[in-house]
Biopython code that builds the backbone (N, CA, C, O; Angstrom):
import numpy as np
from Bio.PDB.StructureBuilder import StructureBuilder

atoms = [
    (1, "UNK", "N", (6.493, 27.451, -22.223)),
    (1, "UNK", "CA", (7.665, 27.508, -21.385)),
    (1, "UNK", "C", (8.557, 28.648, -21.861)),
    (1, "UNK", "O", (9.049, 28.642, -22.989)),
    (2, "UNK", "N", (8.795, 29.812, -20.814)),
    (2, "UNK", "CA", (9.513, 30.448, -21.444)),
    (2, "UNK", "C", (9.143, 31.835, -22.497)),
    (2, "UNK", "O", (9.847, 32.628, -23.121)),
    (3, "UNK", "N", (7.439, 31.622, -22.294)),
    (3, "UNK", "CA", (7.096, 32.458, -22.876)),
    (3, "UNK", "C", (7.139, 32.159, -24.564)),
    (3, "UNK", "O", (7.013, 33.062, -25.391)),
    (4, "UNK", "N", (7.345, 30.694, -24.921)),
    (4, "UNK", "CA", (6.847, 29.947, -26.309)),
    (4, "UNK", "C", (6.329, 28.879, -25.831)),
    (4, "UNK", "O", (6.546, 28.366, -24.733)),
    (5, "UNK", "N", (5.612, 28.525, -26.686)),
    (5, "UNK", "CA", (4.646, 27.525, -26.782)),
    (5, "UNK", "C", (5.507, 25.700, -26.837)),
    (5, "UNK", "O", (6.488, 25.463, -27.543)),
    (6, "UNK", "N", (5.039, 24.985, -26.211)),
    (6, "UNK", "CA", (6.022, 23.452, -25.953)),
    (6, "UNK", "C", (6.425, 23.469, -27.258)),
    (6, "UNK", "O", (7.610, 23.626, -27.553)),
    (7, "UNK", "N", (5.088, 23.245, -28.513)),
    (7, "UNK", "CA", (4.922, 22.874, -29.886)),
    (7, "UNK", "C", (5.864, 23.456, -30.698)),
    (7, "UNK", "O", (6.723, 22.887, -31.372)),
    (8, "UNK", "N", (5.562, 25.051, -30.548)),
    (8, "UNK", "CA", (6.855, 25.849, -31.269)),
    (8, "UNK", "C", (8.084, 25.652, -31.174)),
    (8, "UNK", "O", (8.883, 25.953, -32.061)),
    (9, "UNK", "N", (8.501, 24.909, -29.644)),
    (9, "UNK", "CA", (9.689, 24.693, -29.663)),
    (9, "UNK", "C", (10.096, 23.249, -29.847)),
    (9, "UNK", "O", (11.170, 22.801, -29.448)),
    (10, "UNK", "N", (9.233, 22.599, -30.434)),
    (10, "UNK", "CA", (9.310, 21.033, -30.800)),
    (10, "UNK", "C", (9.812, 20.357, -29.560)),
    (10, "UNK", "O", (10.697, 19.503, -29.622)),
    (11, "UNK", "N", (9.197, 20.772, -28.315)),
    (11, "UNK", "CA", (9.785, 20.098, -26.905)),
    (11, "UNK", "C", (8.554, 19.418, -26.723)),
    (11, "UNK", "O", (7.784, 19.282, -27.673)),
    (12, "UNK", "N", (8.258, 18.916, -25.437)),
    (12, "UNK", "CA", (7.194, 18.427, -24.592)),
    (12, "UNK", "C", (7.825, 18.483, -23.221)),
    (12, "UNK", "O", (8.935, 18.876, -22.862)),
    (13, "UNK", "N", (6.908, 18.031, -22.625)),
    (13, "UNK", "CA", (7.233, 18.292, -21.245)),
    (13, "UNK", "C", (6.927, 17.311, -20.608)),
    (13, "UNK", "O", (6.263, 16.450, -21.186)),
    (14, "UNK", "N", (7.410, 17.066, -18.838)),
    (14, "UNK", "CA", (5.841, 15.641, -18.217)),
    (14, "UNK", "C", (6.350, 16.523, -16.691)),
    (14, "UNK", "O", (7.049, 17.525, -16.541)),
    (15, "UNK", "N", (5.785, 15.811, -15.908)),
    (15, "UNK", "CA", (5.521, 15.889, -14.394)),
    (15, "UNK", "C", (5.204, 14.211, -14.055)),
    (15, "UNK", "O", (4.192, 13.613, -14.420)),
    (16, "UNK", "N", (6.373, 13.613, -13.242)),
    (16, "UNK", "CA", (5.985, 12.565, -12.638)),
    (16, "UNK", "C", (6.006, 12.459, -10.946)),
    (16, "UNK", "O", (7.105, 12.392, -10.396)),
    (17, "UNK", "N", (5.172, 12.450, -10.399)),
    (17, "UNK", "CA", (4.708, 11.784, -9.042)),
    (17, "UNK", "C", (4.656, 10.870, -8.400)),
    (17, "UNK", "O", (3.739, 10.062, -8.549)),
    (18, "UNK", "N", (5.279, 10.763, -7.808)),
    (18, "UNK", "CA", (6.079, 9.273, -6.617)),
    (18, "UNK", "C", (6.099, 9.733, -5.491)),
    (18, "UNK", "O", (6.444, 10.770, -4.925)),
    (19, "UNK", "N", (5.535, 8.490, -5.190)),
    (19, "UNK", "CA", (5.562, 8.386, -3.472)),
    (19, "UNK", "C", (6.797, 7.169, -2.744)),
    (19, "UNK", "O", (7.033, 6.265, -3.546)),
    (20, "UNK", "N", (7.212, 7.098, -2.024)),
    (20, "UNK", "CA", (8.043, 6.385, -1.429)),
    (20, "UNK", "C", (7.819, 6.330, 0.319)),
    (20, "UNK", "O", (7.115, 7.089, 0.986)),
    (21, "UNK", "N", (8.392, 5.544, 0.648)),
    (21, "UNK", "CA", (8.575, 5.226, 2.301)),
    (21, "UNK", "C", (9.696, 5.969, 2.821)),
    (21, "UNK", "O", (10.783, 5.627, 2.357)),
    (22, "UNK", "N", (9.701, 6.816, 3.593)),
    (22, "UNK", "CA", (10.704, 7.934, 3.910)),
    (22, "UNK", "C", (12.054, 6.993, 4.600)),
    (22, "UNK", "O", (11.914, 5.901, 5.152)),
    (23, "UNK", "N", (12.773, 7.395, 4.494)),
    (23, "UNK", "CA", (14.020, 6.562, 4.972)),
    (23, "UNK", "C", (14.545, 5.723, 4.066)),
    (23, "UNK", "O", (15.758, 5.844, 3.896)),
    (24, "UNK", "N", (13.902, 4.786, 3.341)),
    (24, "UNK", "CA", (13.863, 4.068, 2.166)),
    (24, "UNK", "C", (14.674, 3.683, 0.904)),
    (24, "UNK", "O", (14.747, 2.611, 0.302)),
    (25, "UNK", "N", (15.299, 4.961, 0.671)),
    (25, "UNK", "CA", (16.130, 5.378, 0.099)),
    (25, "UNK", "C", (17.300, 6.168, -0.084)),
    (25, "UNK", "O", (17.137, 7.322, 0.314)),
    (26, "UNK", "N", (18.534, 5.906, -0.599)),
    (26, "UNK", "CA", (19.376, 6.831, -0.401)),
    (26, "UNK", "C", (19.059, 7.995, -1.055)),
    (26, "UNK", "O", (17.938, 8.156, -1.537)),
    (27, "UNK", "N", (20.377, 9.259, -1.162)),
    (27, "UNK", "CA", (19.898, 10.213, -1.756)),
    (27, "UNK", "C", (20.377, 9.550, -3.384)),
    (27, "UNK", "O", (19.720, 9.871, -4.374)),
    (28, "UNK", "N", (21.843, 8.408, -3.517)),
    (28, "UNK", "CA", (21.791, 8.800, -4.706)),
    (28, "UNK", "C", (20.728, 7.781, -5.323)),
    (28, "UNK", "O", (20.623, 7.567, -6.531)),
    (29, "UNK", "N", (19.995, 7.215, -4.382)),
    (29, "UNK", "CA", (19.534, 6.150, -4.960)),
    (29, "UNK", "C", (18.068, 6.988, -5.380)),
    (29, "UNK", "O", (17.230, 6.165, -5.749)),
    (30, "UNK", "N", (17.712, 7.960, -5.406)),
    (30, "UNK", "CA", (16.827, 8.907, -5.566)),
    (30, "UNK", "C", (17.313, 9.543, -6.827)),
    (30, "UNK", "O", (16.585, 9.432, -7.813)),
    (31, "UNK", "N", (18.474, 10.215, -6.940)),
    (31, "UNK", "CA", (19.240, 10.654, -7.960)),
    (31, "UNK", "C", (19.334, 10.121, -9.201)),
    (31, "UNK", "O", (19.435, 10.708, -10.279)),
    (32, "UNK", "N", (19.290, 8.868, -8.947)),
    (32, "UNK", "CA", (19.461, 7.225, -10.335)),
    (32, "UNK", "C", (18.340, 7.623, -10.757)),
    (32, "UNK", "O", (18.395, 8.373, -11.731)),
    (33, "UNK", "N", (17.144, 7.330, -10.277)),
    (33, "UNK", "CA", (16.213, 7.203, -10.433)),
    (33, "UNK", "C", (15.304, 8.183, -11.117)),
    (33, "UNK", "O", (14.398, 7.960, -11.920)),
    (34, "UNK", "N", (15.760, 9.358, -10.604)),
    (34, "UNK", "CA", (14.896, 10.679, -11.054)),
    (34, "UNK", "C", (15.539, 10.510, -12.850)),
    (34, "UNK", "O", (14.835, 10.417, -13.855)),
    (35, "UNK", "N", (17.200, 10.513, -12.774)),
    (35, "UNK", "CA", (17.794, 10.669, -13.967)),
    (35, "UNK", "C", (17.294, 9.293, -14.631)),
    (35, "UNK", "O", (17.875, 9.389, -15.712)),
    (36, "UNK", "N", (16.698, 8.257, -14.681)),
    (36, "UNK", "CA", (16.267, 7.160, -15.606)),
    (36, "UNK", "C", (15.004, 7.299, -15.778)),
    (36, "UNK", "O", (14.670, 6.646, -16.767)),
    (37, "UNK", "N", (13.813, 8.027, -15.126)),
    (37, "UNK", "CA", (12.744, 8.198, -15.300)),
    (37, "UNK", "C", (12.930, 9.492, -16.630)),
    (37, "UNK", "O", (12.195, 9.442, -17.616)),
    (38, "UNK", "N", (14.015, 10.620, -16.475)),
    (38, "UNK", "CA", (14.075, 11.400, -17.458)),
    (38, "UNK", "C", (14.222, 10.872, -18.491)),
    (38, "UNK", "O", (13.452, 11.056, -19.434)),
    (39, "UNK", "N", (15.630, 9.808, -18.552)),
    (39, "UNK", "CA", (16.058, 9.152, -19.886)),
    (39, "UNK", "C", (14.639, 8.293, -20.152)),
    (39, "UNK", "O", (14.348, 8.221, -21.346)),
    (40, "UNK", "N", (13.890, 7.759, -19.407)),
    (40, "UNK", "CA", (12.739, 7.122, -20.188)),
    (40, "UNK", "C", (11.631, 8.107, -21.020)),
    (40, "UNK", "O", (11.263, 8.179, -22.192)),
    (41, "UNK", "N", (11.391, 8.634, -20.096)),
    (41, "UNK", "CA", (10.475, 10.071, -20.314)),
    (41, "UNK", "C", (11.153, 10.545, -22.086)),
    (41, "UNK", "O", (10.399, 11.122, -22.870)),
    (42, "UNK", "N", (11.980, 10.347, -22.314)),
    (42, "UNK", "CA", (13.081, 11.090, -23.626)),
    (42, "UNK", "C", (12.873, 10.047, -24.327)),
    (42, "UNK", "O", (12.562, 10.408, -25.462)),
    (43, "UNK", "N", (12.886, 8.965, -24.236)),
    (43, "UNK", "CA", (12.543, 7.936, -25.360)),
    (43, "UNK", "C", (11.130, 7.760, -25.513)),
    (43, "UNK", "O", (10.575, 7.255, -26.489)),
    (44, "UNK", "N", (10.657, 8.155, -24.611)),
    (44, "UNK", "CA", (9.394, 8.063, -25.257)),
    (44, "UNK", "C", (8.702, 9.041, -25.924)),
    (44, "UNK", "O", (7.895, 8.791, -26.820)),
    (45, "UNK", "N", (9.072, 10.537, -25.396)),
    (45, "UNK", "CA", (8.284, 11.570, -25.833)),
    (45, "UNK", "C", (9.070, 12.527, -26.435)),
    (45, "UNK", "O", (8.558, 13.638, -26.574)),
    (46, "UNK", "N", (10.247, 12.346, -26.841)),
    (46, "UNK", "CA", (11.206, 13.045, -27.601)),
    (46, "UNK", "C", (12.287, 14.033, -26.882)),
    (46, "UNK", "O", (12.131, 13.822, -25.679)),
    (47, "UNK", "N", (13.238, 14.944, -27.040)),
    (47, "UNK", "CA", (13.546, 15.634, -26.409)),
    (47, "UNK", "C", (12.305, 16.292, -25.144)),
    (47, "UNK", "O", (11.293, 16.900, -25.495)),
    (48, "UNK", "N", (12.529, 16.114, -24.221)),
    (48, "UNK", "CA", (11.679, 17.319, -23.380)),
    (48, "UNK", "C", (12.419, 18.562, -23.002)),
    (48, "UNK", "O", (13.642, 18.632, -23.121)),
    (49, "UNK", "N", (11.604, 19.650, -22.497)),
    (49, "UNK", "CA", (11.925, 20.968, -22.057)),
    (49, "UNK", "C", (12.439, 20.674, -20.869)),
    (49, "UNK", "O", (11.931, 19.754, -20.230)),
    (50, "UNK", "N", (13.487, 21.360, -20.372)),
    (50, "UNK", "CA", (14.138, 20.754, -19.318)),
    (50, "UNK", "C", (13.193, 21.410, -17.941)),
    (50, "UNK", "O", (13.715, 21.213, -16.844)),
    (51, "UNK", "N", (11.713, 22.246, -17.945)),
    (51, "UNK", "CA", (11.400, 22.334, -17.112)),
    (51, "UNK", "C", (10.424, 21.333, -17.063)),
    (51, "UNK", "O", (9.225, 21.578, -17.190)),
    (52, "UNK", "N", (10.945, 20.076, -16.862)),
    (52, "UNK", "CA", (10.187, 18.482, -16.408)),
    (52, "UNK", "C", (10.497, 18.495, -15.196)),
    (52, "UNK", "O", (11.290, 19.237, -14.618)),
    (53, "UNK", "N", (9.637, 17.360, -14.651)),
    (53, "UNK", "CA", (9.648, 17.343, -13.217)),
    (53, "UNK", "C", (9.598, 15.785, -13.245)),
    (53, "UNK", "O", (9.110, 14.931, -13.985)),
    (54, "UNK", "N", (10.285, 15.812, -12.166)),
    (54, "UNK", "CA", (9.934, 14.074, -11.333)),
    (54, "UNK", "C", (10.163, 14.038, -10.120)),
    (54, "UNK", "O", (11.269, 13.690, -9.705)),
    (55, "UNK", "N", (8.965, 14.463, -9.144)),
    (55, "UNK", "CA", (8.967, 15.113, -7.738)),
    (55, "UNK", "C", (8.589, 13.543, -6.841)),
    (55, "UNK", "O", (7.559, 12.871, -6.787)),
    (56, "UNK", "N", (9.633, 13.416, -6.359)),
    (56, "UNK", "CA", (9.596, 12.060, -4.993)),
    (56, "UNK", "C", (9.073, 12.370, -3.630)),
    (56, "UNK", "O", (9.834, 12.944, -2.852)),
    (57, "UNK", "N", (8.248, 12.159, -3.369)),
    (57, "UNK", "CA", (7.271, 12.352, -1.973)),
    (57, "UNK", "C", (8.039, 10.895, -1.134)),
    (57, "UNK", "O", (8.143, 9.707, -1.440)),
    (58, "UNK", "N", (8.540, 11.846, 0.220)),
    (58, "UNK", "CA", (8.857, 10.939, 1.164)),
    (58, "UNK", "C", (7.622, 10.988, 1.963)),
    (58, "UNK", "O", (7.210, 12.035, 2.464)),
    (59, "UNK", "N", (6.944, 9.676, 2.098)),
    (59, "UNK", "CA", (6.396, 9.351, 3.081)),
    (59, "UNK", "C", (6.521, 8.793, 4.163)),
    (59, "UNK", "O", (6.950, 7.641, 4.234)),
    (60, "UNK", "N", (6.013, 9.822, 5.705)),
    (60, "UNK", "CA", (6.523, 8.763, 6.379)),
    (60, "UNK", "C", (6.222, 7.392, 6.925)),
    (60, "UNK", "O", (5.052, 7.543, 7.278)),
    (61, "UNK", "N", (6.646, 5.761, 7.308)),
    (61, "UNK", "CA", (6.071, 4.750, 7.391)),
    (61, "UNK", "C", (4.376, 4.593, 8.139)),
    (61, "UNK", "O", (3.372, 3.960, 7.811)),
    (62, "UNK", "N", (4.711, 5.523, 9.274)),
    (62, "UNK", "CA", (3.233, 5.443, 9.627)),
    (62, "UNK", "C", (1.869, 6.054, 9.159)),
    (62, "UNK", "O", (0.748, 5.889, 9.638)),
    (63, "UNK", "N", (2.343, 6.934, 7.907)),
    (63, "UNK", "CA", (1.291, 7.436, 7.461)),
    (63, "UNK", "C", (1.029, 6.926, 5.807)),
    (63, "UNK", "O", (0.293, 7.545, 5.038)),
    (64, "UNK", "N", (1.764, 5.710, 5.450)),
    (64, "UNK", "CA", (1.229, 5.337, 4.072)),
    (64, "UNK", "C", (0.731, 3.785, 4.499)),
    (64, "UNK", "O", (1.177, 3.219, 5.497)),
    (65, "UNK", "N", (-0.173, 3.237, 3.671)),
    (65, "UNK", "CA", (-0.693, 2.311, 3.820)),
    (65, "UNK", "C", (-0.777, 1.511, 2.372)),
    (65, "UNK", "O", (-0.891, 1.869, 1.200)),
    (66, "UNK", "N", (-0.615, -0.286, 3.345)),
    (66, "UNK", "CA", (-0.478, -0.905, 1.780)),
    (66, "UNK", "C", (-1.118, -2.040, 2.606)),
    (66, "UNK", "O", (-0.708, -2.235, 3.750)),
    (67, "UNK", "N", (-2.537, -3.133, 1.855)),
    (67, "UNK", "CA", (-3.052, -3.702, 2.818)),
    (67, "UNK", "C", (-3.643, -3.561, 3.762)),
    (67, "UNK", "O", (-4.017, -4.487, 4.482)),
    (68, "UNK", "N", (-3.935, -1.894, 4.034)),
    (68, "UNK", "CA", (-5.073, -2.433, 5.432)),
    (68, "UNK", "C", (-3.797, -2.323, 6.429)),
    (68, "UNK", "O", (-4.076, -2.826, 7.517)),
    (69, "UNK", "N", (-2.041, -1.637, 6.350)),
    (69, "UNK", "CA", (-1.104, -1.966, 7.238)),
    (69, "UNK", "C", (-0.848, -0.643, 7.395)),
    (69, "UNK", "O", (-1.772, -0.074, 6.814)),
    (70, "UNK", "N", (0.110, 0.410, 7.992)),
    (70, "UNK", "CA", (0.882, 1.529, 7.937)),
    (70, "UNK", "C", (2.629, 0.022, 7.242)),
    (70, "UNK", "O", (3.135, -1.092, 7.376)),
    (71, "UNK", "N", (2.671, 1.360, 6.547)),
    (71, "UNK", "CA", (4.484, 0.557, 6.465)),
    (71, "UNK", "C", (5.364, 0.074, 7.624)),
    (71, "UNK", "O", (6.237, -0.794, 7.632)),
    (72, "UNK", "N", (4.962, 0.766, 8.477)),
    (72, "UNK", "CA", (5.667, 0.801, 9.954)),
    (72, "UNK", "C", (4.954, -0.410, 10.442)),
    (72, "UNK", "O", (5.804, -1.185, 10.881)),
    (73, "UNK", "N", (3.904, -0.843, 10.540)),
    (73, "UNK", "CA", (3.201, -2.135, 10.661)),
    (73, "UNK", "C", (3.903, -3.370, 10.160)),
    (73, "UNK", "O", (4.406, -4.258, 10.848)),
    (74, "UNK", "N", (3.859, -3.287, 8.966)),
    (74, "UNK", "CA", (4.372, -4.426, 7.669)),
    (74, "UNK", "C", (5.726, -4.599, 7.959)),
    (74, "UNK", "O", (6.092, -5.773, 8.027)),
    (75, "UNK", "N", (6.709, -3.582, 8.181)),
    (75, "UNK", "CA", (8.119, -3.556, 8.465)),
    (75, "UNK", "C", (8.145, -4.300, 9.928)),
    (75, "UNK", "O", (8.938, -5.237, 10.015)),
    (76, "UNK", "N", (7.349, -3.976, 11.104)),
    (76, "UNK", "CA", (7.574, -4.582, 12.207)),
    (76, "UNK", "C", (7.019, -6.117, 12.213)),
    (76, "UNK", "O", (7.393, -6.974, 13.013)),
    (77, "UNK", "N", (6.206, -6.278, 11.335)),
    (77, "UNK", "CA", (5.664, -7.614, 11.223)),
    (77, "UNK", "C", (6.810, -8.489, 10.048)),
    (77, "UNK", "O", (6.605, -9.661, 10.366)),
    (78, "UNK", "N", (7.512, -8.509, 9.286)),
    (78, "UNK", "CA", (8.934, -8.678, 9.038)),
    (78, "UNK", "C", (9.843, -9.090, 9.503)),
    (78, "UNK", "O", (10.504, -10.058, 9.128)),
    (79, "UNK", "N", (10.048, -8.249, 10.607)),
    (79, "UNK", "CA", (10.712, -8.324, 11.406)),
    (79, "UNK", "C", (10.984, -9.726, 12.346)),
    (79, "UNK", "O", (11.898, -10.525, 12.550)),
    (80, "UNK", "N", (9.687, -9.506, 12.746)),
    (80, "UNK", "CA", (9.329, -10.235, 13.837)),
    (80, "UNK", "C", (8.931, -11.708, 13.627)),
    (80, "UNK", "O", (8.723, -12.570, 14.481)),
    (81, "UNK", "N", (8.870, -11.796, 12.145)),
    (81, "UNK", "CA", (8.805, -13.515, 11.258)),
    (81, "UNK", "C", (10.292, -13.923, 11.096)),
    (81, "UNK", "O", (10.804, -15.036, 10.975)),
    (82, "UNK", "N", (10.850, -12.627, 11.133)),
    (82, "UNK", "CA", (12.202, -12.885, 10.845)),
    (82, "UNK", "C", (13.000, -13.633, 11.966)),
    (82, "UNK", "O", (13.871, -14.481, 11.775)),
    (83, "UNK", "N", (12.509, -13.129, 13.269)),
    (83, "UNK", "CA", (13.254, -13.744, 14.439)),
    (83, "UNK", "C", (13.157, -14.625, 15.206)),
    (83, "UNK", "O", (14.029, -14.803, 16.055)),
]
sb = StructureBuilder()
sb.init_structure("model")
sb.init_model(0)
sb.init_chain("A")
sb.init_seg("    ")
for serial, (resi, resn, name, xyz) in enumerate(atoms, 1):
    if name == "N":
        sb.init_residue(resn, " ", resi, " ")
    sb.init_atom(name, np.array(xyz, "f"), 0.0, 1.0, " ", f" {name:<3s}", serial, name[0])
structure = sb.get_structure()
């Protein structure tokens, strides 16, 4: 990073990947989250290099699947127990 090595600079680094249901969330509720995955990420692996990542993929409901459902499925079926 930076043109030194993680080691030399007694850093580490991570990249975390998340998916979510688009709409789903607020922004700061995205914000919390990114910043507590860092603070975890830091207790576990020591200071990191601040070029870490924790990239949130909005998905949208009809194109993720849980069960054999689209989210948009599962949410309308919810719904509809609900009423």
């Amino acid at each position: 990073m930076g043109g030194a090595a993680l080691d030399a600079q007694r850093r580490t680094s991570f990249f975390v990947d998340v998916r979510v249901t688009a709409g789903t969330n607020s922004r700061e509720e995205k914000a919390r989250y990114i910043a507590a995955v860092f603070a975890r990420m830091r207790d576990l692996l020591g200071i990191p290099h601040e070029a870490s990542y924790v990239h949130v993929h909005e998905v949208p409901a009809d194109a993720w699947g849980y069960g054999g459902l689209t989210q948009a499925q599962r949410q309308g079926a919810r719904l509809a127990a609900a009423a």
